[in-house]
BAKESE-34122 format. One record per residue: x, y, z of N, C-alpha, C, O, CB in turn. Coordinates in steps of 0.001 Angstrom, whole numbers, plus 500000, padded with zeros to 6 digits. Each point is the difference from the previous one (the first is absolute). Last residue first. Glycine has a CB too. Layout:
BEGIN
<atom <X,Y,Z>,<X,Y,Z>,<X,Y,Z>,<X,Y,Z>,<X,Y,Z>>,
...
//
This chain:
BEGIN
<atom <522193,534524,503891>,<501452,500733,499665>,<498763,500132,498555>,<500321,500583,498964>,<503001,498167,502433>>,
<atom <495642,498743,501829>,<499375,501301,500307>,<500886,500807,499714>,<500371,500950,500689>,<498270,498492,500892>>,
<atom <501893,495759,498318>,<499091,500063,499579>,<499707,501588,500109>,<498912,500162,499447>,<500629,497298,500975>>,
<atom <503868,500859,501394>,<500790,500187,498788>,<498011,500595,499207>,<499857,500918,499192>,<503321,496501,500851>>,
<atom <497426,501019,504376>,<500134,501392,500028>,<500186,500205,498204>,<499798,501120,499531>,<501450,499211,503386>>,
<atom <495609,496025,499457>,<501045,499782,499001>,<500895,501381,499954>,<499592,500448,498929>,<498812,497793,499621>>,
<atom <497698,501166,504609>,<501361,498983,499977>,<501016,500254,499322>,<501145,500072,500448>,<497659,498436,499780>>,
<atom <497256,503927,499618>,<501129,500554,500608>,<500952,499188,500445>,<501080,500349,500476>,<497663,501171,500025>>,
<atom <497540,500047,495798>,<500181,498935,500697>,<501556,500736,500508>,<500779,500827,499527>,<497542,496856,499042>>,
<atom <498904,504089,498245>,<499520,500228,501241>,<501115,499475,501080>,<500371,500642,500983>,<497115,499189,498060>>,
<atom <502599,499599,496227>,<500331,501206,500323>,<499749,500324,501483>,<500618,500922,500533>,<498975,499596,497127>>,
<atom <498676,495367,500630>,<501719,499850,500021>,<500615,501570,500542>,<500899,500101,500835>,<499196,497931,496715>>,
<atom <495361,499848,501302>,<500004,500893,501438>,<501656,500126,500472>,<500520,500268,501084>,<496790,498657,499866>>,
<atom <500547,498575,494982>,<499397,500764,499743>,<500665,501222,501715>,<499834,501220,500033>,<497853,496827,497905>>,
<atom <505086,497314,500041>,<498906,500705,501161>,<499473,501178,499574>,<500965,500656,499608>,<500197,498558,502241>>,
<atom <502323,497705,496196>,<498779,500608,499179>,<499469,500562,500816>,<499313,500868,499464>,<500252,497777,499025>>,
<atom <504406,500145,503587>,<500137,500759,498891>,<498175,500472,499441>,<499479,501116,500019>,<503353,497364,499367>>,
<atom <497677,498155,504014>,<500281,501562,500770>,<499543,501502,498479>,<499242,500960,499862>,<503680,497568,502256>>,
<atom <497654,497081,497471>,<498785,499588,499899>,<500116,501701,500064>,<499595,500874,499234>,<499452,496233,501788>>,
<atom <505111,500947,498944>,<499305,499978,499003>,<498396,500663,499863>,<499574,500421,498924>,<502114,497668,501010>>,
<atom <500719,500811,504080>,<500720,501288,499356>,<499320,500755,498760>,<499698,501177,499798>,<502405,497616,500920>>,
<atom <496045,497713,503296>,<500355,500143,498712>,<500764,500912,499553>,<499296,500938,500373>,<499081,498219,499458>>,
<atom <498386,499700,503477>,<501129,499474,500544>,<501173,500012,498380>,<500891,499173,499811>,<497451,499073,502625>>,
<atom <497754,505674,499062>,<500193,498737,499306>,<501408,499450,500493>,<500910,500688,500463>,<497615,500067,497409>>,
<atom <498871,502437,505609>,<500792,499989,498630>,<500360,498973,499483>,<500541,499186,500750>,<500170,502438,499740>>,
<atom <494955,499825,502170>,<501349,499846,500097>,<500711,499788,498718>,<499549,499902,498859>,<499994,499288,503274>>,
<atom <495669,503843,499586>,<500661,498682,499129>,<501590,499823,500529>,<500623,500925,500520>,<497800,499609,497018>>,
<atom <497584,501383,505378>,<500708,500744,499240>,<501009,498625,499339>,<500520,499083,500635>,<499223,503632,500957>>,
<atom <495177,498469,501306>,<501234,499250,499747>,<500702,500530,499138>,<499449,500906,499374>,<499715,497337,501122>>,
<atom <496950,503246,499852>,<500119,499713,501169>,<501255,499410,500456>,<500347,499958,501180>,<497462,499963,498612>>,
<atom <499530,501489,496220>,<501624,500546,499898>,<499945,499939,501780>,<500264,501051,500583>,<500180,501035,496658>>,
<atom <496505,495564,499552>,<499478,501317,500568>,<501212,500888,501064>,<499706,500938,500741>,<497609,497717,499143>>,
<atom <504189,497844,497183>,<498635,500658,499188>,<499750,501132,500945>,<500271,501177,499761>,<498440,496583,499127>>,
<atom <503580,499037,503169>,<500975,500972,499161>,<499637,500764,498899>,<500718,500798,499395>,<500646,497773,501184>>,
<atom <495562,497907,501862>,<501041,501126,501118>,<500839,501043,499029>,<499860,501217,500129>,<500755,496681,501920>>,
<atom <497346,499018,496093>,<498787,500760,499760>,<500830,501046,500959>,<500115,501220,499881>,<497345,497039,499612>>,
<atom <505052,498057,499404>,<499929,500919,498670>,<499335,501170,500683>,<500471,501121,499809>,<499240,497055,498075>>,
<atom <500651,498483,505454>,<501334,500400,499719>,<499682,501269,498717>,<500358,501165,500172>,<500980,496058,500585>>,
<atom <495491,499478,500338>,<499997,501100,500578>,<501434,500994,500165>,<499996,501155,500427>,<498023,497455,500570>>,
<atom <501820,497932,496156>,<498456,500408,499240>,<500121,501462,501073>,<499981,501157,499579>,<498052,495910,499682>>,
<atom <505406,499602,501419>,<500133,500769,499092>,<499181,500622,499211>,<500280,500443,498886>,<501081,498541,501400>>,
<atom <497867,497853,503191>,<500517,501085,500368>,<500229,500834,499101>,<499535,501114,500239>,<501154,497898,501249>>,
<atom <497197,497388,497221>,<499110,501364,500509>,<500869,500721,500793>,<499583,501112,500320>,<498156,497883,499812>>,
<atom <504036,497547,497824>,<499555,500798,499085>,<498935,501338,500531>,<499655,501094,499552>,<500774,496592,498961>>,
<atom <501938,498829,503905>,<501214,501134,499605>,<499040,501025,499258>,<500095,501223,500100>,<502327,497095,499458>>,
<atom <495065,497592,502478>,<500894,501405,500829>,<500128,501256,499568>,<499536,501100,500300>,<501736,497476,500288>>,
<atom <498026,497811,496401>,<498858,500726,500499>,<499978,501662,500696>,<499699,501175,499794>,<499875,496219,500514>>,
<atom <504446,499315,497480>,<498725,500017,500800>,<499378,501001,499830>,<500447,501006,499449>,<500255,497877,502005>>,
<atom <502928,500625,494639>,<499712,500104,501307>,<498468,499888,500806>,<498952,500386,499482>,<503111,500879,499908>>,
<atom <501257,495605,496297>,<498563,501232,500597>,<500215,500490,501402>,<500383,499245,500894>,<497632,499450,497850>>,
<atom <505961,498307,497652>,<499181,500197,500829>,<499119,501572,500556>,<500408,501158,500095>,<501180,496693,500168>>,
<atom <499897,500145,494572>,<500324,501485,500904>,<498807,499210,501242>,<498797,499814,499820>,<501735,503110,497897>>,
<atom <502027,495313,496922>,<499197,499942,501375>,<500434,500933,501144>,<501117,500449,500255>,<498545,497197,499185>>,
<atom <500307,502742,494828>,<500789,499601,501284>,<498860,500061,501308>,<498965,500623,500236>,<503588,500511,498714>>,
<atom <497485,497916,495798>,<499616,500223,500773>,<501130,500232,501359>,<501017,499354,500252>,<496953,499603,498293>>,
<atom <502388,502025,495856>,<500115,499981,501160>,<499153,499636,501238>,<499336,501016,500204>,<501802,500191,498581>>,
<atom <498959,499188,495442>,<499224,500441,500912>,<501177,499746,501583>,<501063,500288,499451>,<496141,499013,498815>>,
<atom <502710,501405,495863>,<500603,499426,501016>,<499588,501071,501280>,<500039,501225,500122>,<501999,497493,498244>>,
<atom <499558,503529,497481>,<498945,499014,499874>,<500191,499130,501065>,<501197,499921,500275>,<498585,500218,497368>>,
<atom <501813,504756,501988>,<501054,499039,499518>,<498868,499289,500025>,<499126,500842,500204>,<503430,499406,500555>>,
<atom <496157,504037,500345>,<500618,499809,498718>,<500564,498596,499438>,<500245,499779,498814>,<500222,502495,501765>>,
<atom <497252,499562,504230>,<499343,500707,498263>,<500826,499277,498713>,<499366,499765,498970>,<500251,503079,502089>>,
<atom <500788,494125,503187>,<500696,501343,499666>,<499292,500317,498670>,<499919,499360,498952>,<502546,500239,502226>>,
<atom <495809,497621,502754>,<499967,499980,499030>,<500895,501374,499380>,<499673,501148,500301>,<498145,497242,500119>>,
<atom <501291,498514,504528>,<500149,501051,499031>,<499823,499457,498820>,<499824,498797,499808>,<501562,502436,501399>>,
<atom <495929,496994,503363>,<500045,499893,498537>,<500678,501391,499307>,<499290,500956,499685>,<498461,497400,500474>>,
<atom <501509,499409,505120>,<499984,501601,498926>,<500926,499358,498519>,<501177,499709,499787>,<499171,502781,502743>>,
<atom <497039,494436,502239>,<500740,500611,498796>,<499552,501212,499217>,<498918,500502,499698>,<501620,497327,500143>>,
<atom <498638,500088,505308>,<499640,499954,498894>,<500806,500476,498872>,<500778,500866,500400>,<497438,499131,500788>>,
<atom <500738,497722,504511>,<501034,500802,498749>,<499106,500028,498994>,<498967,499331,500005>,<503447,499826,500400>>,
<atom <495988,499249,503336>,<500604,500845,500761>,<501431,500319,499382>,<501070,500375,500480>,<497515,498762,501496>>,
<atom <495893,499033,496289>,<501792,499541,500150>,<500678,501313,500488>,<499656,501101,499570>,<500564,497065,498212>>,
<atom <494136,501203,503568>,<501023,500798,498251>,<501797,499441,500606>,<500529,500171,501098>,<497573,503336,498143>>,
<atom <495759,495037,501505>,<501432,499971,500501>,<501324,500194,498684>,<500286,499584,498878>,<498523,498616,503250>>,
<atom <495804,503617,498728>,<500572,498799,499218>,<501479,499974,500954>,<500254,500859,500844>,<498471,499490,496215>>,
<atom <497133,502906,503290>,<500395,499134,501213>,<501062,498869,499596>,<500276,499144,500841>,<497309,501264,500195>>,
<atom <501109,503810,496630>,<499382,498568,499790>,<500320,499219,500757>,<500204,498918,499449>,<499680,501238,498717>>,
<atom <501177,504292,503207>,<498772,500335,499210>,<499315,498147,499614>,<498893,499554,500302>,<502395,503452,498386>>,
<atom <502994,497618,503537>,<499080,500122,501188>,<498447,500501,498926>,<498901,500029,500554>,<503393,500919,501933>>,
<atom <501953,497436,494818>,<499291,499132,501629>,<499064,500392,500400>,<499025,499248,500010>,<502589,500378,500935>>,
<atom <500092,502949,496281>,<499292,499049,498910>,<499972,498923,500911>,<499196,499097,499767>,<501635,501627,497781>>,
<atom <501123,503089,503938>,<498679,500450,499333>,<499541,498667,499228>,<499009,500042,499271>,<501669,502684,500394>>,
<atom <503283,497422,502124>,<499204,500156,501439>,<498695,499979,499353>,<499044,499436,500532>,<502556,502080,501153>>,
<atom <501571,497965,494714>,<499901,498775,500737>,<499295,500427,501776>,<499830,499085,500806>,<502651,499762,497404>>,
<atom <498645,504659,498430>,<498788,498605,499554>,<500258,498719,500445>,<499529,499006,499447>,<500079,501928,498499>>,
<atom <503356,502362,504335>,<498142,500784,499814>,<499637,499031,499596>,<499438,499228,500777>,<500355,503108,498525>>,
<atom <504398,496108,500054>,<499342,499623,501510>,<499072,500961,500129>,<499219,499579,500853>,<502712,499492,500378>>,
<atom <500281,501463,494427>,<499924,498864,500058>,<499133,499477,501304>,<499107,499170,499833>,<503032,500963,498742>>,
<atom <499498,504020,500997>,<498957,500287,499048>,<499378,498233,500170>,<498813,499767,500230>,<502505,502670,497790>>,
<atom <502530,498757,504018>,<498836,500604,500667>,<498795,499832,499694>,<498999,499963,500716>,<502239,501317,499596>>,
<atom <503105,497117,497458>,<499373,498945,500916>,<499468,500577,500801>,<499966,499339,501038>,<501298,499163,498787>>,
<atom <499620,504377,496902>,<499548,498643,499897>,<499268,499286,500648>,<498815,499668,499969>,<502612,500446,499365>>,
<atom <501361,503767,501772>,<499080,500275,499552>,<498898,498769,499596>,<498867,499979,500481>,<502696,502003,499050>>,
<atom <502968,497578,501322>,<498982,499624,500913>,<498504,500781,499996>,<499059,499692,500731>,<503083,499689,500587>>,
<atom <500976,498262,494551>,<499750,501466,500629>,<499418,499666,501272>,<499280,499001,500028>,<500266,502375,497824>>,
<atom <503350,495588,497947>,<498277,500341,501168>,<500272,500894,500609>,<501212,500209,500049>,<497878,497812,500628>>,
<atom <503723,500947,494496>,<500021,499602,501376>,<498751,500403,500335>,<499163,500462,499224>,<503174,499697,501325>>,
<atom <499630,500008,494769>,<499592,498886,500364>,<500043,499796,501678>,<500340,498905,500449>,<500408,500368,497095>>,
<atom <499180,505683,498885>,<500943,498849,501333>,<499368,499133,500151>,<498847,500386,500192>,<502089,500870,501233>>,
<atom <496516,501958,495764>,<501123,499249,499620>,<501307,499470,500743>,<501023,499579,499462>,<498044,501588,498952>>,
<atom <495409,498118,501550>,<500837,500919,500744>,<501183,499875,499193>,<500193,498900,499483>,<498838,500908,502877>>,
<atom <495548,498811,498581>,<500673,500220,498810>,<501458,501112,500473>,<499884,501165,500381>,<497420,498443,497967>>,
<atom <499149,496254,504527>,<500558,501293,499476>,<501251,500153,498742>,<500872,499226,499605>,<498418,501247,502928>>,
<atom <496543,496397,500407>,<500269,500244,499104>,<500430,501187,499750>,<499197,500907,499780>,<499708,497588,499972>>,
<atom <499956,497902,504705>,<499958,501317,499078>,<500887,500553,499201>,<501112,500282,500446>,<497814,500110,500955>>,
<atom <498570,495409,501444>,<501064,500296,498931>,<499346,501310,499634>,<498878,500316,499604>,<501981,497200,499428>>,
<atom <497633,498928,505054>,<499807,500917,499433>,<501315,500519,498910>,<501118,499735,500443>,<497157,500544,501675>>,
<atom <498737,495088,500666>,<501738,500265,500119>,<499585,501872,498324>,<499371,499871,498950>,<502645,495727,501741>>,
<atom <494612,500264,502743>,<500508,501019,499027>,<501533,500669,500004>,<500839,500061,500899>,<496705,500358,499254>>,
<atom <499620,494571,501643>,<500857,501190,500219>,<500236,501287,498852>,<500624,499708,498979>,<500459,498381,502435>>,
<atom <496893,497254,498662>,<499548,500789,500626>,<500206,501551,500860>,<499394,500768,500747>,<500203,496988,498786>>,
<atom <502992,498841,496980>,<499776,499061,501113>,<499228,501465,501212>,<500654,500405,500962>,<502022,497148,498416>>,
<atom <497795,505111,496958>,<500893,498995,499867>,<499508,499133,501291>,<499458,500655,500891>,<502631,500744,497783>>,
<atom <496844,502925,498128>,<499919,499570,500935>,<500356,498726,499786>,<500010,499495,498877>,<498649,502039,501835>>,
<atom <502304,503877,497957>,<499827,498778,499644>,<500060,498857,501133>,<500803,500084,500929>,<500052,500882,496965>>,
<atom <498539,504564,500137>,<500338,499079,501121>,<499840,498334,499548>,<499257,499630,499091>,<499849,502430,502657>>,
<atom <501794,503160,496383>,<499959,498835,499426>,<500324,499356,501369>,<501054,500099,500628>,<499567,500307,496703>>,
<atom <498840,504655,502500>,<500597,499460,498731>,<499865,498349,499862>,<500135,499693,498815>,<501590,502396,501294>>,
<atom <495911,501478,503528>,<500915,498669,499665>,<500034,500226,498845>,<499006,500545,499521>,<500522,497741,501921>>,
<atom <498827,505490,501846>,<499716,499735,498807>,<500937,498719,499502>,<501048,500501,499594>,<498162,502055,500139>>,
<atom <498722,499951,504855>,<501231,499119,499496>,<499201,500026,498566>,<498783,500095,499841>,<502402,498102,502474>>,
<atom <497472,505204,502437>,<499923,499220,498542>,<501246,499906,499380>,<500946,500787,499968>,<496890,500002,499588>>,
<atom <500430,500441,505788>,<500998,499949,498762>,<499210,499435,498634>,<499002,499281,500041>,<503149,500196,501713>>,
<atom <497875,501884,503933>,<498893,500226,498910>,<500610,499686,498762>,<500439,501104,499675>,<498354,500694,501491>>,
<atom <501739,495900,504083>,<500703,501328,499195>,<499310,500115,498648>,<499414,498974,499652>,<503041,500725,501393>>,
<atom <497254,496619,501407>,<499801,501033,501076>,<500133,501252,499907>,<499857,500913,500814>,<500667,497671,500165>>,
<atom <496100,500410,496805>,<500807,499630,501388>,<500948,498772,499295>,<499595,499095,499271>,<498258,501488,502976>>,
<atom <499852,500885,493787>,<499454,501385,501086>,<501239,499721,501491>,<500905,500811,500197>,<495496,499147,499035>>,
<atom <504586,498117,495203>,<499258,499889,501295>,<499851,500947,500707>,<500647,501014,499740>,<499920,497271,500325>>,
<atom <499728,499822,494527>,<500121,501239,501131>,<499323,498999,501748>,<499140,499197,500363>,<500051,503618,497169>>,
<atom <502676,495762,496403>,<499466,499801,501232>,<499949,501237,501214>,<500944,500788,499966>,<499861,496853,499254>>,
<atom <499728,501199,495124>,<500364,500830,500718>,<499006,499197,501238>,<498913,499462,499790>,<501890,502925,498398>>,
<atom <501941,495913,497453>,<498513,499980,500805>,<500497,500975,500987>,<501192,500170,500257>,<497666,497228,499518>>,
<atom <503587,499996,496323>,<499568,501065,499849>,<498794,500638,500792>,<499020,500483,499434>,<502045,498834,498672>>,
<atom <499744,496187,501930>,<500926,500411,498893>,<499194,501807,500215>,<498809,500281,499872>,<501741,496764,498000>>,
<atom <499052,497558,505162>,<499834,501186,499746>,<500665,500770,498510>,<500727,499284,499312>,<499071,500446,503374>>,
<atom <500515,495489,498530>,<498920,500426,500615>,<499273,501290,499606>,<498863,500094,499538>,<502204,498669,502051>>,
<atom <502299,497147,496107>,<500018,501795,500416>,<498267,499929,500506>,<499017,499511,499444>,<503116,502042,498203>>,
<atom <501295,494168,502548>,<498840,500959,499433>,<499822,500923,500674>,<500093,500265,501198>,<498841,498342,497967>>,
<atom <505258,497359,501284>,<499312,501120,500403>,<498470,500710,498930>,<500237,499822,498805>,<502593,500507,502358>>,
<atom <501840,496676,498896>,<498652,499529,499703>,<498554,500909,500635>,<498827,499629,500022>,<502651,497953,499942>>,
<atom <503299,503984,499563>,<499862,499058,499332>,<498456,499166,499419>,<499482,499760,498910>,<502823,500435,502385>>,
<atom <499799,503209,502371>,<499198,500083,499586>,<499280,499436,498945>,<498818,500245,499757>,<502021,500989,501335>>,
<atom <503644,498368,501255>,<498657,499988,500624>,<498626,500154,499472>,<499096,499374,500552>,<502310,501296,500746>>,
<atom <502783,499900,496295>,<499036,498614,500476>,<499035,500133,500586>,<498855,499737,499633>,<502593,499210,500587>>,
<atom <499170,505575,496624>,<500108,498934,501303>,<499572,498895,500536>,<498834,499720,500278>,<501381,501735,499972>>,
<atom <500784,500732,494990>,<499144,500255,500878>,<500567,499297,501163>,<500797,499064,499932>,<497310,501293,498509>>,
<atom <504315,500430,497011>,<500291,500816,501347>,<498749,500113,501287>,<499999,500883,500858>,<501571,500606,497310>>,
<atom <498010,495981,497470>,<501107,499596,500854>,<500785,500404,501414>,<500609,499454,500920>,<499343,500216,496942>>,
<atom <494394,500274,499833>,<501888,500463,499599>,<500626,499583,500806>,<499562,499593,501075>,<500427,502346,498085>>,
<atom <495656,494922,500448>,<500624,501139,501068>,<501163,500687,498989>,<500761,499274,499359>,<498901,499223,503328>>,
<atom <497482,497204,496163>,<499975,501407,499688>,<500157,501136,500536>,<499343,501000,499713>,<499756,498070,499430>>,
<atom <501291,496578,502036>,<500999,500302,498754>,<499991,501100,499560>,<500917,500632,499475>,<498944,497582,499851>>,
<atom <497762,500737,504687>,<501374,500092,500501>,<500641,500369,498545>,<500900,500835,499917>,<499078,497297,502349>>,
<atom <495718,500232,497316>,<500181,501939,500319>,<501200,500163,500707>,<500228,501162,500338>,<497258,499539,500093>>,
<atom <501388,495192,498067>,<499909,500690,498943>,<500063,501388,500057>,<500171,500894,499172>,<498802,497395,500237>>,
<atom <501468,498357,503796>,<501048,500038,499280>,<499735,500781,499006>,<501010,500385,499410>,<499688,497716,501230>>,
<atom <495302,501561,501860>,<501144,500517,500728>,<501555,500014,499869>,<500744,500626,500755>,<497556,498900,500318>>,
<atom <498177,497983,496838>,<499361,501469,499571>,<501307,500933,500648>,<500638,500872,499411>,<496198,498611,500814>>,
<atom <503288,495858,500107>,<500522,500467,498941>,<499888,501046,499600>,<500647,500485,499072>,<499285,497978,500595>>,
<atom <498714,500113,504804>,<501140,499735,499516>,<500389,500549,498906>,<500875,500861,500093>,<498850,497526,500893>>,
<atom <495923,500743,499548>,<500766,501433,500476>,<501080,499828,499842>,<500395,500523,498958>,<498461,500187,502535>>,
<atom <499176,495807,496865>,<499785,501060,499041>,<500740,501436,500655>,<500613,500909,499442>,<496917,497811,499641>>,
<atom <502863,497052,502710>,<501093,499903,498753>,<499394,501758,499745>,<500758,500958,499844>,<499503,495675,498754>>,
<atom <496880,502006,505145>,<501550,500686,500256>,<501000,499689,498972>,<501146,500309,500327>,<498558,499481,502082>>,
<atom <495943,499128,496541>,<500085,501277,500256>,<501201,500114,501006>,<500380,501165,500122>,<497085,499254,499361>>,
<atom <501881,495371,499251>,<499337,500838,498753>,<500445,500980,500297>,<501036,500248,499384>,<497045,498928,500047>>,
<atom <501487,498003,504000>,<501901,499781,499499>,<499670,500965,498438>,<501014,500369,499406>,<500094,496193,501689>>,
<atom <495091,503073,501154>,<501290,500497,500803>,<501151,500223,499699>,<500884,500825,500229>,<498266,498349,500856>>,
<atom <497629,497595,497155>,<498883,501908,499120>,<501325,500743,500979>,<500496,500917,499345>,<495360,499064,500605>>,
<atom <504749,495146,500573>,<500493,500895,498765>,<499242,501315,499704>,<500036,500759,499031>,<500621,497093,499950>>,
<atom <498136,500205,504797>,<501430,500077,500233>,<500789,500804,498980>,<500773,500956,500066>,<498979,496893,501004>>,
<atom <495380,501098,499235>,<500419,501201,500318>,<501335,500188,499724>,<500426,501023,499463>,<497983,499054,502031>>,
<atom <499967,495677,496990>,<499808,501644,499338>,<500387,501338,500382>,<500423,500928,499311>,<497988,498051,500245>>,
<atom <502147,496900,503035>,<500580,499740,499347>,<500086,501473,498660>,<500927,500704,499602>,<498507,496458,501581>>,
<atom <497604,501741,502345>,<501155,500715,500464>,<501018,500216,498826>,<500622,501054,499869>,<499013,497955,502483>>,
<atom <496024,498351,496706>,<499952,502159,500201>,<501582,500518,500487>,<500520,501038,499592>,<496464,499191,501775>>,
<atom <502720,494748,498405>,<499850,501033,498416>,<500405,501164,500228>,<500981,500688,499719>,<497099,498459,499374>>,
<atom <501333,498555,505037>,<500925,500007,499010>,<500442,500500,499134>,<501025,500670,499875>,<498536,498352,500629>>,
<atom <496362,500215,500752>,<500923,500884,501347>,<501075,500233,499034>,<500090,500906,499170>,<499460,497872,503513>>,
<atom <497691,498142,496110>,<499472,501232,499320>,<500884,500853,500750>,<500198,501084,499450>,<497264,498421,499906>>,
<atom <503390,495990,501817>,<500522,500711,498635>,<499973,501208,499190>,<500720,500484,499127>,<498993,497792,500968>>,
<atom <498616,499693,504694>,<501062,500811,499642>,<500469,500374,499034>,<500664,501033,499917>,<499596,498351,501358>>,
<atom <494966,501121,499423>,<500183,498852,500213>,<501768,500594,499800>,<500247,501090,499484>,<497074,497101,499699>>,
<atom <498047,504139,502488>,<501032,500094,498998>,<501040,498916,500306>,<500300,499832,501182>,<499299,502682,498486>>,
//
């Protein structure tokens, strides 16, 4: 092969290259335009991986996760869950619910999950979405709080009292309770 033919061919490839990074490129401005407004940069150029999937694992602890919407990004997943509330804030209820499908959606697909994810409000009534971002807890925490439940399940343990006044109030065990004296009036 003589150099001109060299040449040529490089010359084709170069432009068949410079072809397909205008095209991603543009494919990838086209799904940044089509984001709402309230989505997350971070997540900007992102694709949804998951939508509605349930995952389970056996070790180290037995659980099933059900995701609302994962999405993947420079090889990373990053998780969003979708709620309907009428306060625009997060719950740590949440960010519990948020780090199960993130132990469960590591150690079942071996993928690597962001050590945050978002909770999407939405108030029943007004139009207009919310994300907010919520760092995850480990692993650790989450199986402590797996054996922590089953302990106070099988009443080996005995619950403590919310750090809350508020929380105190809805408690189903308020009549019981002996912090509060006002509670056993």
């Amino acid at each position: 092969m003589n150099t001109s033919t060299y040449l040529s061919i490089l010359w084709h490839v170069s432009w068949v290259l410079l072809l397909l990074c205008v095209v991603r490129g543009v494919r990838r401005h086209a799904t940044c335009r089509t984001r709402p407004s309230w989505f997350p940069n971070e997540l900007r150029y992102a694709s949804l991986a998951y939508a509605e999937q349930t995952f389970s694992i056996d070790h180290p602890i037995k659980l099933l996760a059900r995701v609302d919407r994962v999405y993947r990004n420079k090889g990373r997943l990053t998780l969003m869950e979708y709620k309907i509330r009428r306060v625009e804030r997060v719950f740590m209820s949440d960010v519990i619910e948020l780090s199960v499908q993130k132990m469960v959606l590591e150690l079942a697909s071996g993928a690597k999950v962001n050590e945050y994810g978002f909770v999407v409000v939405e108030h029943p009534e007004i139009p207009g979405r919310r994300a907010i971002k919520v760092f995850l807890l480990n692993h650790k925490q989450i199986t402590a709080f797996y054996h922590r439940r089953i302990a106070l399940l099988s009443q080996t343990i005995s619950a403590d009292h919310a750090e809350s006044i508020s929380q105190c109030r809805r408690c189903e065990f308020l009549k019981e309770c002996k912090k509060y004296p006002e509670s056993t009036v």
